[in-house]
PyMOL Python script that loads the backbone (N, CA, C, O; Angstrom):
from pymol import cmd

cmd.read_pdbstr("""\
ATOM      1  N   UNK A   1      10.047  -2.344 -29.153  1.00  0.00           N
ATOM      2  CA  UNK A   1      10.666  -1.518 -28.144  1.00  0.00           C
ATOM      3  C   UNK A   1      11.795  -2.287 -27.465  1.00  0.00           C
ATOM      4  O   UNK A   1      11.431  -3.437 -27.221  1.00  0.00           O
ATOM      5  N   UNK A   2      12.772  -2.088 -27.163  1.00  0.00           N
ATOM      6  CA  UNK A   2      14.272  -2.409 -26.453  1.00  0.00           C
ATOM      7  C   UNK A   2      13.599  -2.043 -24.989  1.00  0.00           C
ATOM      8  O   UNK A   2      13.035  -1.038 -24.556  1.00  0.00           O
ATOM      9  N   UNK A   3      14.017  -3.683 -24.283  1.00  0.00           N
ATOM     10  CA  UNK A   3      13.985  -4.028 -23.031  1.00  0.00           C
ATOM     11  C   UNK A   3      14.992  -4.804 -22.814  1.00  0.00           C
ATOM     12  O   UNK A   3      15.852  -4.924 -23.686  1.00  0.00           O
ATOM     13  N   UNK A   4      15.088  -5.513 -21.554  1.00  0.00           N
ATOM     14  CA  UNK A   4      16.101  -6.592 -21.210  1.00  0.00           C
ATOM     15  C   UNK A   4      15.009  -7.298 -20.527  1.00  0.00           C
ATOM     16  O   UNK A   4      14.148  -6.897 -19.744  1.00  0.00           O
ATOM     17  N   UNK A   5      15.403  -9.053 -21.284  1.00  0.00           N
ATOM     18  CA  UNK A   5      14.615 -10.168 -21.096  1.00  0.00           C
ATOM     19  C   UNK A   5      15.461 -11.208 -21.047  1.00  0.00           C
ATOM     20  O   UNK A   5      16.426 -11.342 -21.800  1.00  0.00           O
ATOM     21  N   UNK A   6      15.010 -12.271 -19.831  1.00  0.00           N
ATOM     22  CA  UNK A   6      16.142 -13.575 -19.531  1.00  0.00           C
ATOM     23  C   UNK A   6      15.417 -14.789 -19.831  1.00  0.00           C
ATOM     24  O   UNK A   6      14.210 -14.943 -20.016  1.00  0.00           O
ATOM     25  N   UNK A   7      16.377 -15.632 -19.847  1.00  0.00           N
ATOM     26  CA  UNK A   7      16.004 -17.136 -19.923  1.00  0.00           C
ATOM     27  C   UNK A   7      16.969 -18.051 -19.823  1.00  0.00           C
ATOM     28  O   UNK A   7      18.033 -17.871 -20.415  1.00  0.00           O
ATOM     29  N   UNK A   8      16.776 -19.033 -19.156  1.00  0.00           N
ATOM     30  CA  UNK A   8      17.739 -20.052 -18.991  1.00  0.00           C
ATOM     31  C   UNK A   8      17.767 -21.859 -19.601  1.00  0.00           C
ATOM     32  O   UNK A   8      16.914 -22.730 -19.768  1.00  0.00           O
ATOM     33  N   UNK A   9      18.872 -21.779 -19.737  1.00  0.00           N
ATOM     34  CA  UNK A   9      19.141 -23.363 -20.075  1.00  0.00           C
ATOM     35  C   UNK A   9      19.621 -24.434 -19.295  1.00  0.00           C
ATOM     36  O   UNK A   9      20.282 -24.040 -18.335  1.00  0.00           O
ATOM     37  N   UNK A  10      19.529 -25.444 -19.370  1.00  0.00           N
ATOM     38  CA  UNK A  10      20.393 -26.994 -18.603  1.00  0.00           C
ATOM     39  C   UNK A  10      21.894 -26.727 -19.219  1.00  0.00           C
ATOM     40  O   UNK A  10      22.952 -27.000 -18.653  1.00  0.00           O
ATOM     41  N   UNK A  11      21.739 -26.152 -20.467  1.00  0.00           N
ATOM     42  CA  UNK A  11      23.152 -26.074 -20.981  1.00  0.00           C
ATOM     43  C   UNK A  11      23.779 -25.255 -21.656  1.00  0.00           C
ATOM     44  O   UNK A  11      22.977 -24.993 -22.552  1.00  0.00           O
ATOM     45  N   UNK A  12      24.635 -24.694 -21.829  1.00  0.00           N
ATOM     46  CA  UNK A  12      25.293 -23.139 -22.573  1.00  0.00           C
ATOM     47  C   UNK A  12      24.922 -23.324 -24.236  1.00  0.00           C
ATOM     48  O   UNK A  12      25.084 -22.480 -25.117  1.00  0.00           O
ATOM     49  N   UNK A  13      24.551 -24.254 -24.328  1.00  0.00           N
ATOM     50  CA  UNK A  13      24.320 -24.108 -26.125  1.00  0.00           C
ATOM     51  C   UNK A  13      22.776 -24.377 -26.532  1.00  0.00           C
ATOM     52  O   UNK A  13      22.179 -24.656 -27.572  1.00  0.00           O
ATOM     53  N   UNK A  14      22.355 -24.091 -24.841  1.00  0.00           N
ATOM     54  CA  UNK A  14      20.548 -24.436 -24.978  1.00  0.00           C
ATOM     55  C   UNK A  14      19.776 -25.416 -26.026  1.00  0.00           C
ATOM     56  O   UNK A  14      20.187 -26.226 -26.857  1.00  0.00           O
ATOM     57  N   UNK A  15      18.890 -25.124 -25.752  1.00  0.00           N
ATOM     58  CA  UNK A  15      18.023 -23.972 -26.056  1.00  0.00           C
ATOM     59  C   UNK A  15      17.665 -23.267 -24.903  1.00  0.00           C
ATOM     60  O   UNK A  15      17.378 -23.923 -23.901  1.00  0.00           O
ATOM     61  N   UNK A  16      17.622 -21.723 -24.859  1.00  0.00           N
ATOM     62  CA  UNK A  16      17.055 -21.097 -24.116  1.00  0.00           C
ATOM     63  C   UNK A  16      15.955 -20.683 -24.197  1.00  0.00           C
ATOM     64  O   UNK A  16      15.355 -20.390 -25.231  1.00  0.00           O
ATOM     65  N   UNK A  17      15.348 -20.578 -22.427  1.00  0.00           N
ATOM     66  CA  UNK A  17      13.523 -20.514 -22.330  1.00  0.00           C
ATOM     67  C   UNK A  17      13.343 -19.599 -21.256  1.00  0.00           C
ATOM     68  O   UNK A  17      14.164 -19.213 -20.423  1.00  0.00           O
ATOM     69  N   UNK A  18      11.972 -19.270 -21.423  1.00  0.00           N
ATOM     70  CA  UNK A  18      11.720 -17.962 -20.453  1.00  0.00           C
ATOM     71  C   UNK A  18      11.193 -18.988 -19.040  1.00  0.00           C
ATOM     72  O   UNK A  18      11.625 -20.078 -18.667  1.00  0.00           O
ATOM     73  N   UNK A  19      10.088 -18.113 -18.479  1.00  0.00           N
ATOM     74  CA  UNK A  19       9.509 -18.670 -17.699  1.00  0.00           C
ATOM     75  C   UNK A  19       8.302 -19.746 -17.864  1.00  0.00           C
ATOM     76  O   UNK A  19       8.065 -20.600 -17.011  1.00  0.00           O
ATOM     77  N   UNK A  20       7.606 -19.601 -19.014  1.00  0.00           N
ATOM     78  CA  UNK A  20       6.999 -20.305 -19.242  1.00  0.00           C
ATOM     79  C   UNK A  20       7.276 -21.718 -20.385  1.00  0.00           C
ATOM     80  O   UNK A  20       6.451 -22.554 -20.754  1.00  0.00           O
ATOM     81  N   UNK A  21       8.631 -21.603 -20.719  1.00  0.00           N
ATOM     82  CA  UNK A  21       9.168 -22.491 -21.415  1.00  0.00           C
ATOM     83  C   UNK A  21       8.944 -22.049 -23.055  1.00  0.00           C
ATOM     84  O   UNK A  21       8.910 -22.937 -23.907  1.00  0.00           O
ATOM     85  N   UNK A  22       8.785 -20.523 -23.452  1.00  0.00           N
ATOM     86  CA  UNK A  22       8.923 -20.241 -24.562  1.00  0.00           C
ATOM     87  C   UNK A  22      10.893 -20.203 -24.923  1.00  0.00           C
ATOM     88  O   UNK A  22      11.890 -19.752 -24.360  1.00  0.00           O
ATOM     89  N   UNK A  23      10.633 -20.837 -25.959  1.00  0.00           N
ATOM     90  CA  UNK A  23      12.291 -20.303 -26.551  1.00  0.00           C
ATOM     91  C   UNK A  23      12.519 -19.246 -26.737  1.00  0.00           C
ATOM     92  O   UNK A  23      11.607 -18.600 -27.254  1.00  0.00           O
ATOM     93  N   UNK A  24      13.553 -18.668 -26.492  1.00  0.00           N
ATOM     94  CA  UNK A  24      13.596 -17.276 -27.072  1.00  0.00           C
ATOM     95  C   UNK A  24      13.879 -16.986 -28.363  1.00  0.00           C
ATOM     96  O   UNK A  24      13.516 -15.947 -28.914  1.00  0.00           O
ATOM     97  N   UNK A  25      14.587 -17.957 -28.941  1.00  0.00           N
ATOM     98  CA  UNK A  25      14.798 -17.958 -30.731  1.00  0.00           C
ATOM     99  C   UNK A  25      13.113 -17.439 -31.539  1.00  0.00           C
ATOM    100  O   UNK A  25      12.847 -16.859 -32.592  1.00  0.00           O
ATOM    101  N   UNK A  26      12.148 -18.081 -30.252  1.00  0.00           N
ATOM    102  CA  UNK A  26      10.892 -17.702 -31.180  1.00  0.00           C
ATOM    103  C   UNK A  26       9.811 -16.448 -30.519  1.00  0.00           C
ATOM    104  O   UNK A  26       8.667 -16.333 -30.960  1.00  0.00           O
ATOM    105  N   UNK A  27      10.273 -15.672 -29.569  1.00  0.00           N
ATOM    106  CA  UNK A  27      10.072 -14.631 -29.665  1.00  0.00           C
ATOM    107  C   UNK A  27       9.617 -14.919 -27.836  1.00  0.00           C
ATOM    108  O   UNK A  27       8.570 -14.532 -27.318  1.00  0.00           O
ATOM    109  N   UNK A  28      10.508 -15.534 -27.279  1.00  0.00           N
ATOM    110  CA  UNK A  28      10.405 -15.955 -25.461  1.00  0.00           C
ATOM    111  C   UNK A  28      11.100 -14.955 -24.706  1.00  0.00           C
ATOM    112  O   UNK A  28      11.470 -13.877 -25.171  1.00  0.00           O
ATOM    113  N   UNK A  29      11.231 -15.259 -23.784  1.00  0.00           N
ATOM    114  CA  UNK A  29      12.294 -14.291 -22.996  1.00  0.00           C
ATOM    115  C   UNK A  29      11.460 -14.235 -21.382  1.00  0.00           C
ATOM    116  O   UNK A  29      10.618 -15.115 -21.205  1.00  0.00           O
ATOM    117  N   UNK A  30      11.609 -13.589 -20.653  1.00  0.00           N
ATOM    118  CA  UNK A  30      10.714 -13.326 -18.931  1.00  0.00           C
ATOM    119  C   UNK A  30      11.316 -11.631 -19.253  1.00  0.00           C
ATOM    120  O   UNK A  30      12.437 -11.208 -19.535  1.00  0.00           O
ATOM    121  N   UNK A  31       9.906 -10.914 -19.045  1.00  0.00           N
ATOM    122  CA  UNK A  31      10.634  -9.552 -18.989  1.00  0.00           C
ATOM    123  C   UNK A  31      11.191  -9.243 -17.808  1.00  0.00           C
ATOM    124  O   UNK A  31      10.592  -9.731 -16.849  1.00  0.00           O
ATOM    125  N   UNK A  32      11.942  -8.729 -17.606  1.00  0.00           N
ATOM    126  CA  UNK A  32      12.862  -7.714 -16.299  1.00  0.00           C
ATOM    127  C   UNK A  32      12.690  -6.528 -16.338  1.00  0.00           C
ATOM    128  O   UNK A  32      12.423  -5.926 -15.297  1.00  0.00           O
ATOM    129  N   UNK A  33      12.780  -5.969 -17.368  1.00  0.00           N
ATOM    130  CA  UNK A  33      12.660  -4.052 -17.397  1.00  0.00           C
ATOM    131  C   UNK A  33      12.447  -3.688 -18.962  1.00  0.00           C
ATOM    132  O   UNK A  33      13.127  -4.060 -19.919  1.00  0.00           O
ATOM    133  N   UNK A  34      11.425  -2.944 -18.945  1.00  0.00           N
ATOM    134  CA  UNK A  34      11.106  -1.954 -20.280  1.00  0.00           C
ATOM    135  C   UNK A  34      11.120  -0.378 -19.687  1.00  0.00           C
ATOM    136  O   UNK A  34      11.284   0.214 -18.620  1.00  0.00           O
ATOM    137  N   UNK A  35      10.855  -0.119 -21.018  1.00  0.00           N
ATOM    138  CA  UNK A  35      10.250   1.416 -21.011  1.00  0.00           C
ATOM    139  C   UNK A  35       9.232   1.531 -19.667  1.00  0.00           C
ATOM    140  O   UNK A  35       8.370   0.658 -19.573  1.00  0.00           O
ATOM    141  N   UNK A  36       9.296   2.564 -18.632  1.00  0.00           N
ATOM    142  CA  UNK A  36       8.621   2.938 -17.655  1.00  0.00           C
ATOM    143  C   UNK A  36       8.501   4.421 -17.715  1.00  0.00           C
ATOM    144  O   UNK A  36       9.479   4.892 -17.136  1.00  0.00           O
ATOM    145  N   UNK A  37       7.732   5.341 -18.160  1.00  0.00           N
ATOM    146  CA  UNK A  37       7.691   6.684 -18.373  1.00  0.00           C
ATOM    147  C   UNK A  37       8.807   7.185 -19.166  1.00  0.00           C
ATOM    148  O   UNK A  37       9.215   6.929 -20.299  1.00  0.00           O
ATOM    149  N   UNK A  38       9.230   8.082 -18.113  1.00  0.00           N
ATOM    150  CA  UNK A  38      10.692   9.012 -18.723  1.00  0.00           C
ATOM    151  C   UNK A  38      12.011   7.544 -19.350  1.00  0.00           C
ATOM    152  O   UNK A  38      12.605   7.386 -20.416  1.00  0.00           O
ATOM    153  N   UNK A  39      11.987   6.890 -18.278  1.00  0.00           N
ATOM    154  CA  UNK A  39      13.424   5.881 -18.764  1.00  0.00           C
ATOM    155  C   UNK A  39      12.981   5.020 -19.869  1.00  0.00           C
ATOM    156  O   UNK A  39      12.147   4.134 -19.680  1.00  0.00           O
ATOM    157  N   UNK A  40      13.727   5.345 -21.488  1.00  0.00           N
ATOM    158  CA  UNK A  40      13.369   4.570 -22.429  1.00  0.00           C
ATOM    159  C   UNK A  40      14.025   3.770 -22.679  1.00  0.00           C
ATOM    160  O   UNK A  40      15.205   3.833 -22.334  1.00  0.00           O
ATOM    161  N   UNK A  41      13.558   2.736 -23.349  1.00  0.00           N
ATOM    162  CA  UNK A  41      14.407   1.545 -24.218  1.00  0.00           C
ATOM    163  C   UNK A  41      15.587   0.970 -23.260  1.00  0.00           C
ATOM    164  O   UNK A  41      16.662   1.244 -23.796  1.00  0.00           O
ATOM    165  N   UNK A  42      15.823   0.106 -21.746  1.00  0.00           N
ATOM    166  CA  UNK A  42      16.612   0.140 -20.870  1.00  0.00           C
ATOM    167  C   UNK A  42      17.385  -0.642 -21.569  1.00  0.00           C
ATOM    168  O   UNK A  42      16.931  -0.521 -22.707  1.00  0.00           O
ATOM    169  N   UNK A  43      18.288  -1.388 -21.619  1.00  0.00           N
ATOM    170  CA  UNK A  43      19.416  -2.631 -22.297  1.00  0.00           C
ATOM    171  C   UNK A  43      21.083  -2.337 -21.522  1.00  0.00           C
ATOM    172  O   UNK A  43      21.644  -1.515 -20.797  1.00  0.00           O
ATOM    173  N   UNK A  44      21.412  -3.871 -22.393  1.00  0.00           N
ATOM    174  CA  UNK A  44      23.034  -2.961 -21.760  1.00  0.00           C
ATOM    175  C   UNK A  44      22.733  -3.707 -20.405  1.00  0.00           C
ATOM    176  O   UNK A  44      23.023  -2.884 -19.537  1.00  0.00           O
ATOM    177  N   UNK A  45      22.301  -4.843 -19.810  1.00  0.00           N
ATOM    178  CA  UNK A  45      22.466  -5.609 -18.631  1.00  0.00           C
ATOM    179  C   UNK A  45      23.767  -5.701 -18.125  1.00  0.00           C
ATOM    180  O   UNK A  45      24.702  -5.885 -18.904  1.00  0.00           O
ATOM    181  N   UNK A  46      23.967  -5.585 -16.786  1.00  0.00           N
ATOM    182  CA  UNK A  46      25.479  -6.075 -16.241  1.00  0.00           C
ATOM    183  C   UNK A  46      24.598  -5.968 -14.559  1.00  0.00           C
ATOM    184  O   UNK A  46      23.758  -5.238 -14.032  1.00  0.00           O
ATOM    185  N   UNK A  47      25.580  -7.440 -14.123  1.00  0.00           N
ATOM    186  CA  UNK A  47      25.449  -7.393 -12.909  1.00  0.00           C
ATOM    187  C   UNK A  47      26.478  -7.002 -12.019  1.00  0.00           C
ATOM    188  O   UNK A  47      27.665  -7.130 -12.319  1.00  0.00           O
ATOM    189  N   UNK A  48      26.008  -6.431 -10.712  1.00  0.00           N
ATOM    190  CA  UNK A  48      27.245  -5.894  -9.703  1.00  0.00           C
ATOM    191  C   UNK A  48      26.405  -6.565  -8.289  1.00  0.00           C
ATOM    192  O   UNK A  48      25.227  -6.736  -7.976  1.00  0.00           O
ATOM    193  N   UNK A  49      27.870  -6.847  -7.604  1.00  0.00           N
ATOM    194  CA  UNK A  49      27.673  -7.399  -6.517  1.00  0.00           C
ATOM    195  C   UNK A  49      28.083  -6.436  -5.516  1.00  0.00           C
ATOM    196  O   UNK A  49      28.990  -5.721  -5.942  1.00  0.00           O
ATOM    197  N   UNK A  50      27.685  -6.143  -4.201  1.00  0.00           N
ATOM    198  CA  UNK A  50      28.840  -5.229  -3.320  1.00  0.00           C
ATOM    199  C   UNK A  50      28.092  -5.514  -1.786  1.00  0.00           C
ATOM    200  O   UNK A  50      27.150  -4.868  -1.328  1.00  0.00           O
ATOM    201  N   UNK A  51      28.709  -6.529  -1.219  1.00  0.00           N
ATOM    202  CA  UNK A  51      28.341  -6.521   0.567  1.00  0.00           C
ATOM    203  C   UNK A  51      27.456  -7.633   0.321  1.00  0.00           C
ATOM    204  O   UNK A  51      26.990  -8.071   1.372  1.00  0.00           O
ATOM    205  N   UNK A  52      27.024  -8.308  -0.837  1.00  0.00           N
ATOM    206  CA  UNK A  52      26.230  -9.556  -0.589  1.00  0.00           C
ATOM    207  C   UNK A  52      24.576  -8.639  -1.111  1.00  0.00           C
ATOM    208  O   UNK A  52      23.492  -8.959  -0.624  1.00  0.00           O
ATOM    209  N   UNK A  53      24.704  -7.743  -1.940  1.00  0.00           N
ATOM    210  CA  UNK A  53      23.630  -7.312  -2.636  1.00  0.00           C
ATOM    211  C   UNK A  53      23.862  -6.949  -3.951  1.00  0.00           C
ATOM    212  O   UNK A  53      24.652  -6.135  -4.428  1.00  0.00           O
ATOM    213  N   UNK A  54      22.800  -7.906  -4.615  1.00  0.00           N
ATOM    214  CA  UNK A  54      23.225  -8.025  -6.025  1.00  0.00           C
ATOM    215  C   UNK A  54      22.056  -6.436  -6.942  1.00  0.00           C
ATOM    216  O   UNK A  54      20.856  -6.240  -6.750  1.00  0.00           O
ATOM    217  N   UNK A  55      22.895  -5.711  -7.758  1.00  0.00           N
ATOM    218  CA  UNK A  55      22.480  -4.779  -8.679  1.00  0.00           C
ATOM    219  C   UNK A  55      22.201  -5.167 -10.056  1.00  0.00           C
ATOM    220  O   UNK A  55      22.971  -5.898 -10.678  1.00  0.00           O
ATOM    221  N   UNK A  56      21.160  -4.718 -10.533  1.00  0.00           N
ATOM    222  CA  UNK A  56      21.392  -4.687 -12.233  1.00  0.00           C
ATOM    223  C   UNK A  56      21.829  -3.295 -12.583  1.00  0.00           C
ATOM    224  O   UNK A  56      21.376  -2.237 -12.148  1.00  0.00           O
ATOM    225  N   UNK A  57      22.664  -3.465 -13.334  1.00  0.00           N
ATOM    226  CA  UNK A  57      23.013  -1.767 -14.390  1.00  0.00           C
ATOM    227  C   UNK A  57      22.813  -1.737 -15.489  1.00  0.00           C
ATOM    228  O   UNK A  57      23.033  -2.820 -16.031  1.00  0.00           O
ATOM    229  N   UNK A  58      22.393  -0.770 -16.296  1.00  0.00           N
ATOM    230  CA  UNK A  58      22.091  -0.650 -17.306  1.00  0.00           C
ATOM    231  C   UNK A  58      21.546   0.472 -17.820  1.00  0.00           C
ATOM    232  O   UNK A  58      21.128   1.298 -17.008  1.00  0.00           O
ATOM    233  N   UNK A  59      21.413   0.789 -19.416  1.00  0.00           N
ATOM    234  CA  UNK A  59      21.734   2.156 -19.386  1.00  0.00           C
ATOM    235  C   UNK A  59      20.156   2.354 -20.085  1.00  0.00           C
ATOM    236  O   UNK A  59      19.691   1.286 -20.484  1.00  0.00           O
ATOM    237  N   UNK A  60      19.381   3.406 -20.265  1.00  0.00           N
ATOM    238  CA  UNK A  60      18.051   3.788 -20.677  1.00  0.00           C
ATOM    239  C   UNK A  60      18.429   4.938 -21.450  1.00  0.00           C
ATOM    240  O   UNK A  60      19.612   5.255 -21.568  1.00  0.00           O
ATOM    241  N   UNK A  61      17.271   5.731 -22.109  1.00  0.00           N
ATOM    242  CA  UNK A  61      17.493   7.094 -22.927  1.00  0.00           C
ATOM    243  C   UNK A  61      16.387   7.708 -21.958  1.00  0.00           C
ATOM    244  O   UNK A  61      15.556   6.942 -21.471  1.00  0.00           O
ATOM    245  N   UNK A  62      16.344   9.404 -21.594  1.00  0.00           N
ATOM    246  CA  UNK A  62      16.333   9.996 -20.316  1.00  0.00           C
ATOM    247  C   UNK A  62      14.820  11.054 -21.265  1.00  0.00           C
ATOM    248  O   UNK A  62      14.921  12.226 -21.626  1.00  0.00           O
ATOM    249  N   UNK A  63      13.757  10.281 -21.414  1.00  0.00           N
ATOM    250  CA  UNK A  63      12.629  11.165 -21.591  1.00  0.00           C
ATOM    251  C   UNK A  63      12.389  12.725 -21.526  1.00  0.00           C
ATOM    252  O   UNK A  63      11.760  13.514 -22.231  1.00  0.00           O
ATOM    253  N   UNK A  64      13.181  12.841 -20.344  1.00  0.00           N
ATOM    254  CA  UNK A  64      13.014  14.468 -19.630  1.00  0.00           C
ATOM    255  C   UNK A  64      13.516  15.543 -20.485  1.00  0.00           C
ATOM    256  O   UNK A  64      13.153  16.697 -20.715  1.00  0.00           O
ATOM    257  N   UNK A  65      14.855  14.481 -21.039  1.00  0.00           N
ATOM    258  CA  UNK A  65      15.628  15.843 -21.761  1.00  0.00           C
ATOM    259  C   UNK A  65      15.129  15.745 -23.411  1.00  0.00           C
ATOM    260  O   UNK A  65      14.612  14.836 -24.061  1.00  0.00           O
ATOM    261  N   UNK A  66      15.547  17.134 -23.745  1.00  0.00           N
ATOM    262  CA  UNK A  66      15.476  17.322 -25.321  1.00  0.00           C
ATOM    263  C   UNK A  66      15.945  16.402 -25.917  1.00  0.00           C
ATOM    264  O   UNK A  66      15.105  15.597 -26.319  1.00  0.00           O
ATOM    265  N   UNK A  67      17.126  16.150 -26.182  1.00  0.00           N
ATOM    266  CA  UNK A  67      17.235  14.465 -27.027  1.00  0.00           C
ATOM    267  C   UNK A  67      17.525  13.662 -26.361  1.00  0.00           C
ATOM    268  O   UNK A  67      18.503  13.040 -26.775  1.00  0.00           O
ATOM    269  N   UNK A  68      17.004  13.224 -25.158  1.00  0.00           N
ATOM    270  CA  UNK A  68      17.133  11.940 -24.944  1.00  0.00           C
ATOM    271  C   UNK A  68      18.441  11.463 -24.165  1.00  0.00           C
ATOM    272  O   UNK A  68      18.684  10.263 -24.293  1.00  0.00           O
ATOM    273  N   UNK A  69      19.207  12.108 -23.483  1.00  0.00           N
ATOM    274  CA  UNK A  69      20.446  11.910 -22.983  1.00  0.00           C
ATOM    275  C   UNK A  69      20.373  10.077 -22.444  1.00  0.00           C
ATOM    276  O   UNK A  69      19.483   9.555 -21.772  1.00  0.00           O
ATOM    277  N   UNK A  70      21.512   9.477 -22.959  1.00  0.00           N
ATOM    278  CA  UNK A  70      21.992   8.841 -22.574  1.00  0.00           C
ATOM    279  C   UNK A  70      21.902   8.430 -21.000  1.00  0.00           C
ATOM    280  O   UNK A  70      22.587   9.241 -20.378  1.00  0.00           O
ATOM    281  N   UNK A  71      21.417   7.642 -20.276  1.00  0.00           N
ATOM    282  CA  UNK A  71      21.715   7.594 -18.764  1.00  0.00           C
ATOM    283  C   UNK A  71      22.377   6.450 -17.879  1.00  0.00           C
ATOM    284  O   UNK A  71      22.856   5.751 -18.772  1.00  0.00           O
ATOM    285  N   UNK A  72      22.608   6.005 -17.033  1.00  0.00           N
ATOM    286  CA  UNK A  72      23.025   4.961 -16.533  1.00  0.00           C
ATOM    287  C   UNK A  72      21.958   4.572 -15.284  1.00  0.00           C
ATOM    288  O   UNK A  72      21.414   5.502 -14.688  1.00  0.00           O
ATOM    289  N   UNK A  73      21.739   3.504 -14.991  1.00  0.00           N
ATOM    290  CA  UNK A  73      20.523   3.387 -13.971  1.00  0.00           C
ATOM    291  C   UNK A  73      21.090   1.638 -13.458  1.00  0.00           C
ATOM    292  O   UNK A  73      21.657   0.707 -14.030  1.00  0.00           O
ATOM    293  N   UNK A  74      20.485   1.927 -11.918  1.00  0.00           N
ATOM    294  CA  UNK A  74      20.937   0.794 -11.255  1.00  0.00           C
ATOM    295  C   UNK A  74      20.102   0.525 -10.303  1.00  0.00           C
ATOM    296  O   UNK A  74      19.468   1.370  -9.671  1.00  0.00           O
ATOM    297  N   UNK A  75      20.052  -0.781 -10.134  1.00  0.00           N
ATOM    298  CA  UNK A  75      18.679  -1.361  -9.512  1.00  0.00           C
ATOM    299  C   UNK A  75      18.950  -2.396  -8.783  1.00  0.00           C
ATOM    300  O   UNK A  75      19.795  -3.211  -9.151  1.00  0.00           O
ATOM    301  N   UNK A  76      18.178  -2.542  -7.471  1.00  0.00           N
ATOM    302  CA  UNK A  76      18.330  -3.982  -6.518  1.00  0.00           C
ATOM    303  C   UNK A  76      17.820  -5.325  -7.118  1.00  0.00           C
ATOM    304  O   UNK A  76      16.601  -5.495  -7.152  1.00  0.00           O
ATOM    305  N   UNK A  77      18.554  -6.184  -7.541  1.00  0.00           N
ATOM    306  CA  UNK A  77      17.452  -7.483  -8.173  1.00  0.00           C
ATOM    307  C   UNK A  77      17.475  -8.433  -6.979  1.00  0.00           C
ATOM    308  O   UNK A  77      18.259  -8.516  -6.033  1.00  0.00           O
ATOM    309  N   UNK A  78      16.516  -9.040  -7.265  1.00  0.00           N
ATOM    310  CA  UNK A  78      16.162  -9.939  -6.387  1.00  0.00           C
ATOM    311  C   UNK A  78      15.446 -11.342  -6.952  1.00  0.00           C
ATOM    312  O   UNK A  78      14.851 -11.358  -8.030  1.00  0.00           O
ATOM    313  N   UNK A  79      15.573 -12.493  -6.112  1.00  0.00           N
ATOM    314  CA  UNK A  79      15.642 -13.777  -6.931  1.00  0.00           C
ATOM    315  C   UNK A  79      13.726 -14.728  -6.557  1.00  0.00           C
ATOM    316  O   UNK A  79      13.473 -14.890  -5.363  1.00  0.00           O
ATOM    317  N   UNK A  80      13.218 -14.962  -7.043  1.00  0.00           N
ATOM    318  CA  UNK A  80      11.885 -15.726  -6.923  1.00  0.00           C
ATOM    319  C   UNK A  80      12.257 -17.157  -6.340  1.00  0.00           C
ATOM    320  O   UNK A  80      13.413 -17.577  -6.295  1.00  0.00           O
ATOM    321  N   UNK A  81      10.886 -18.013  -5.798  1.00  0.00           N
ATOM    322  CA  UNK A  81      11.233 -19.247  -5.593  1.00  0.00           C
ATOM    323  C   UNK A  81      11.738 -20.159  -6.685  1.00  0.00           C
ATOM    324  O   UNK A  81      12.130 -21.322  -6.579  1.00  0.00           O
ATOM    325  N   UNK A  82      11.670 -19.579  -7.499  1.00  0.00           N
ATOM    326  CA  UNK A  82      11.793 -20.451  -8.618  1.00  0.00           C
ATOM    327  C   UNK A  82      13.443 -20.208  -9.663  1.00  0.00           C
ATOM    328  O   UNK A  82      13.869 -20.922 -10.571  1.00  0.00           O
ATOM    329  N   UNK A  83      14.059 -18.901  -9.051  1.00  0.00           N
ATOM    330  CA  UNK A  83      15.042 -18.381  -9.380  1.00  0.00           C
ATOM    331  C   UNK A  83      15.361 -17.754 -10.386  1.00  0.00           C
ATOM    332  O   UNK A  83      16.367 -17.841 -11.090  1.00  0.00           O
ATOM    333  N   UNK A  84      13.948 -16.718 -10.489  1.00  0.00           N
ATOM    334  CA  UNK A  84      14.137 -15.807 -11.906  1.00  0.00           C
ATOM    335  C   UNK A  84      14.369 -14.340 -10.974  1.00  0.00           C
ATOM    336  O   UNK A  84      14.007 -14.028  -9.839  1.00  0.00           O
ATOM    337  N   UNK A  85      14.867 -13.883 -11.651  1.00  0.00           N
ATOM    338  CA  UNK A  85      15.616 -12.288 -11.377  1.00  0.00           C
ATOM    339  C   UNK A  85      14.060 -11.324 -11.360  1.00  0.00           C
ATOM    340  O   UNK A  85      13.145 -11.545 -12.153  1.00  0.00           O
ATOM    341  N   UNK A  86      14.021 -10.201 -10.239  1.00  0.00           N
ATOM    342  CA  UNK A  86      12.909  -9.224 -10.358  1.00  0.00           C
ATOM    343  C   UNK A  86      13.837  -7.845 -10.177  1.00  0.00           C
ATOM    344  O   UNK A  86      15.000  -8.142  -9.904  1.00  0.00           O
ATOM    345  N   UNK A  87      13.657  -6.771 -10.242  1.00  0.00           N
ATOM    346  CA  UNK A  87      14.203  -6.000  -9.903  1.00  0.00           C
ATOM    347  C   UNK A  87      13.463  -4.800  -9.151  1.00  0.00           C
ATOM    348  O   UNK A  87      12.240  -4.658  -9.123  1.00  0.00           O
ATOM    349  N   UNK A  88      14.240  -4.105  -8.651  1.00  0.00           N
ATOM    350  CA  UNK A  88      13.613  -3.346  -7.350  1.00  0.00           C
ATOM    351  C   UNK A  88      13.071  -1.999  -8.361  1.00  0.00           C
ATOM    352  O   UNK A  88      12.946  -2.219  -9.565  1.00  0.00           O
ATOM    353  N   UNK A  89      12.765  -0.632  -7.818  1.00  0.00           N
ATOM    354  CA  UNK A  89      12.572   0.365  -8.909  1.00  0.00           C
ATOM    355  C   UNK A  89      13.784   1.334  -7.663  1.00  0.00           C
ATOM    356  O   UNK A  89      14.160   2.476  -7.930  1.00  0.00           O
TER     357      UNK A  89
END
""", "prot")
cmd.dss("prot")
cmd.show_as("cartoon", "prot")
cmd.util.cbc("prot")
cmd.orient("prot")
């Protein structure tokens, strides 16, 4: 199933790791957002900033309708002590 999942490195050519120090090359990542009822398969991450509050955007397929319309969806994220991304609903 298509979600959006992060992980970070010391350095841009990593290796990159989730939260628990899985790589993601081997199947790691920290989830952020999946499938939640109607909103399927979310992906398509982008961040927006506006007034000193940070958004995730990103687009899902829309359960409700007959095929699935396309949607756009945007969300408050917010940062842990440890500085992994959560997001609001």
């Amino acid at each position: 199933t298509y979600n959006i999942r992060v992980g970070r490195s010391k350095s841009v050519n990593g290796p990159y790791v989730d939260r628990d120090g899985k790589d993601m090359r081997e199947g790691g990542g920290t989830m952020v957002l999946k499938t939640q009822g109607s909103r399927i398969g979310p992906g398509h991450a982008g961040i927006i900033v506006e007034n000193g509050t940070e958004y995730l955007s990103y687009h899902f397929y829309d359960g409700n309708t007959e095929k699935g319309t396309p949607t756009l969806g945007i969300r408050t994220i917010s940062w842990d002590d440890e500085g992994w991304p959560t997001v609001g609903e």
